[in-house]
N, C-alpha and C positions, 0 to 999 in steps of 0.2 A: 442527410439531415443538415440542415442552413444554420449558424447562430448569430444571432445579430445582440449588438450592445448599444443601449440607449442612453448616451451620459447628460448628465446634468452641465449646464454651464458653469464656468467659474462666479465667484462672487461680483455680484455688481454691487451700484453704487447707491447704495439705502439710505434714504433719506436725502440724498443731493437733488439737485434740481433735474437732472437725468439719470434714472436707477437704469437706464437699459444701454449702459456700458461699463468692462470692469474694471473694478477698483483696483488699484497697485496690487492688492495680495490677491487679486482674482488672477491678475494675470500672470504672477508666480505659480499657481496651485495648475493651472492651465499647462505653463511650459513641466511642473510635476509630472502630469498625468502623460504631456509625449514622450519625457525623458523613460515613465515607465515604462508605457507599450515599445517604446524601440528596444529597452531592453528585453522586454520578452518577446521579441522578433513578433509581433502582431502583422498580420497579413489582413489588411481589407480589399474587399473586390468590389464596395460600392461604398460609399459616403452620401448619409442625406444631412439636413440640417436646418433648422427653422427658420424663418427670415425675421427674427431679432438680432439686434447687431450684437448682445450678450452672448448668443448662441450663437454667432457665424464668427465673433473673436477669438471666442474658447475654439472653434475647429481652427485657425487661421495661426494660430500658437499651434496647435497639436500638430501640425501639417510640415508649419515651416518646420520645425523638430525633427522629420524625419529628413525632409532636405537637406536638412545641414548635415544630416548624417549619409545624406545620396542614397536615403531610400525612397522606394516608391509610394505614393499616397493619394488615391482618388482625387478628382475634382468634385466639389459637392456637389448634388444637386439639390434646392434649395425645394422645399416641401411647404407649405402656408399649414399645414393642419398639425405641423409641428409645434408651433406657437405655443407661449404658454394662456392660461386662463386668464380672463379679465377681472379678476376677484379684488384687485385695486378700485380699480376702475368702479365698480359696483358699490363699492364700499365707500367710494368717494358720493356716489350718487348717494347716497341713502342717510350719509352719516349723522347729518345734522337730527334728523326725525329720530332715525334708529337709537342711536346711545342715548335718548329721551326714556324708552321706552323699557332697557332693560339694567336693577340698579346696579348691577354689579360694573357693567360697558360704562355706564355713568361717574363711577365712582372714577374707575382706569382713566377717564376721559379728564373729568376735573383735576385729579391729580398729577394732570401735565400740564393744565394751564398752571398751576400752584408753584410747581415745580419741573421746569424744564430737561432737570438732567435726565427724566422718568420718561421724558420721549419715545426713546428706543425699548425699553422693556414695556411700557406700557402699550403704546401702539401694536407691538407685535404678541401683544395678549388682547389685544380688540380684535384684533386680524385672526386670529386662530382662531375665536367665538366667531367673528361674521362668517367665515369661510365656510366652517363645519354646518353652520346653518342655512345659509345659503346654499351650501349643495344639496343639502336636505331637502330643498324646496320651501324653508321657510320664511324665507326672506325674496319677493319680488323687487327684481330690478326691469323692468320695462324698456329704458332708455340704454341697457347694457347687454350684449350677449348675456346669455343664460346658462351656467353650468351643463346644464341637459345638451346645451345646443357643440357648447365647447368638446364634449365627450362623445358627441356624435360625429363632429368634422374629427378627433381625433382618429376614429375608428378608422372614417375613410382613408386617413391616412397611413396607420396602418395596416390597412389592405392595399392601399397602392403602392407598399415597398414590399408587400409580401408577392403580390403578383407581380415582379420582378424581382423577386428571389430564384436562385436557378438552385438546384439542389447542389449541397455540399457549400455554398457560397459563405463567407462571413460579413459580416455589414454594420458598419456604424452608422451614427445616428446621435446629432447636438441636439437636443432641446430643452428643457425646463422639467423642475420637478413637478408642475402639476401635470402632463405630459406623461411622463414617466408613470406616477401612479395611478393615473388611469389606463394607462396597457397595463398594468402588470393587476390592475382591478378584474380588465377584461383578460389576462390570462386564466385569473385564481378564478371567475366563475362571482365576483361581489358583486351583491345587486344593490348592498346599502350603501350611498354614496359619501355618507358623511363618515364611514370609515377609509374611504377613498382620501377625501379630501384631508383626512390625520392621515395617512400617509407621506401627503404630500407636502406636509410638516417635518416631513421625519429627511425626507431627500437631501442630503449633505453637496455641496457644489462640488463640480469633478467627480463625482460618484457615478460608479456604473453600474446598469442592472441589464442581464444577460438575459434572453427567453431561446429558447430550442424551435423550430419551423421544420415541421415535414407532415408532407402527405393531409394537409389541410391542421394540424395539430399543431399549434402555441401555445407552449409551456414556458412558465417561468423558472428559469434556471440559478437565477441568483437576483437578491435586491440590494442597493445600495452599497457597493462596494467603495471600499477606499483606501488600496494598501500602497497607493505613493505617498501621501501627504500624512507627514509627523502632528502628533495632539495638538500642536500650538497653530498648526497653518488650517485645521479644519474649522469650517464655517456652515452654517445652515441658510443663512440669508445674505 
C-alpha cells in the first residue's frame, strides 16, 4: 500500500498585483510545515508539484528545510495538471454582466465601491457564490477553461503519479486547494460539483490531505490537516 499527501500552498498575495507568490506569513507557515515533517522524520520517495510559482515556493521552503538539516528530499517533478482552477480568471470574464443579474452579488459589489475597507470580505463572498455556481455549470465562461475541463486534466494527473507509484512508496505533492478537493471528490465517489467546489473553500494554506493507493484503490485517508501552524498563522486565502 502507497500513501501519498497533497499539500496546499502557503498563502499568497491576495489582492496585490501578483497573487501567485507568497506573502511574508505564506512563507513562514511554508518553512512551519518543513520544520514539522523533519520532525516526524517524513520519508518521500517522489515529489511532484504544480508549475505555479505559489506551489513550487511552498515546496522550495519545505526542501531547503530538510537540507539544512542534511536530509534527503526529492527533486520535483513539475506536473501542469497540478495547477489550480481558473475560477479568478472566469470570474473576471463575466463580472461586469454577472453581479447585474443576481441582487445579493449586486448589493456585495456596490458596497465596495461605497466602502473600500469591505474589499476583502466582500470580494471573497462574490467569489464563494461564483465558484459554487460555476462549477455547478451555471455560469458559462466560453473565453476561460471550464471547471469540467480543469477536473478532468486533474484526474490525468492523478493517474500519471499513480502509474508511478510503486507499492509501498510515499509521495508528495504541492498544489492548490481547488486541486486538492477535487481528488479527494474523486476519492469519496462526488458527482455534485458544487459540493466539490465548498470544499475547496474550506482548504487551509500548508494543509495536508492523505489518500491510501493499492491494487487500483484511492481512498481518502485524511483531509485538511494542519498540526504545525498555531490559531494566529492559519489562513484560508
Amino acid at each position: 500500500m502507497s500513501k501519498l499527501h497533497f499539500f496546499r500552498h502557503a498563502q499568497a498575495s491576495y489582492l496585490s498585483k501578483n497573487y501567485d507568490q507568497l506573502s511574508p506569513l505564506g512563507e513562514q507557515q511554508a518553512a512551519e510545515l518543513g520544520n514539522y515533517l523533519v520532525r516526524k522524520k517524513m520519508h518521500f520517495d517522489q515529489i511532484y508539484v504544480g508549475p505555479l510559482r505559489r506551489q513550487i515556493h511552498t515546496y522550495e521552503i519545505v526542501r531547503d528545510t530538510y537540507i539544512s538539516q542534511q536530509l534527503s528530499f526529492p527533486e520535483a517533478t513539475v506536473i501542469d495538471e497540478l495547477r489550480e482552477n481558473r475560477a479568478s480568471t472566469a470570474l473576471k470574464s463575466v463580472f461586469s454582466e454577472w453581479t447585474e443579474t443576481i441582487p445579493e452579488v449586486k448589493k456585495w459589489r456596490d458596497e465596495i465601491e461605497a466602502d473600500a475597507s469591505l474589499l476583502r470580505k466582500n470580494s471573497l463572498l462574490i467569489f464563494k457564490h461564483f465558484i459554487q455556481d460555476w462549477a455547478e455549470g451555471k455560469i458559462h465562461t466560453p473565453d476561460v477553461e471550464s471547471w469540467n475541463t480543469f477536473t478532468q486534466d486533474v484526474k490525468k494527473g492523478v493517474d500519471h503519479i499513480l502509474s508511478h507509484t510503486k507499492k509501498g512508496e510515499t509521495i508528495g505533492a504541492f498544489t492548490s486547494g481547488g486541486t486538492i478537493s477535487t481528488i479527494a471528490g474523486f476519492a469519496l465517489h462526488i458527482e455534485n460539483q458544487r459540493r466539490v467546489a465548498a470544499m475547496n473553500l474550506a482548504v487551509r494554506n500548508t494543509s495536508f490531505s492523505s489518500f491510501l493507493y493499492s491494487k487500483d484503490q484511492f481512498n481518502l485517508l485524511s483531509f485538511n490537516e494542519l498540526p504545525h501552524l498555531e490559531e494566529e498563522m492559519i489562513t484560508f486565502v
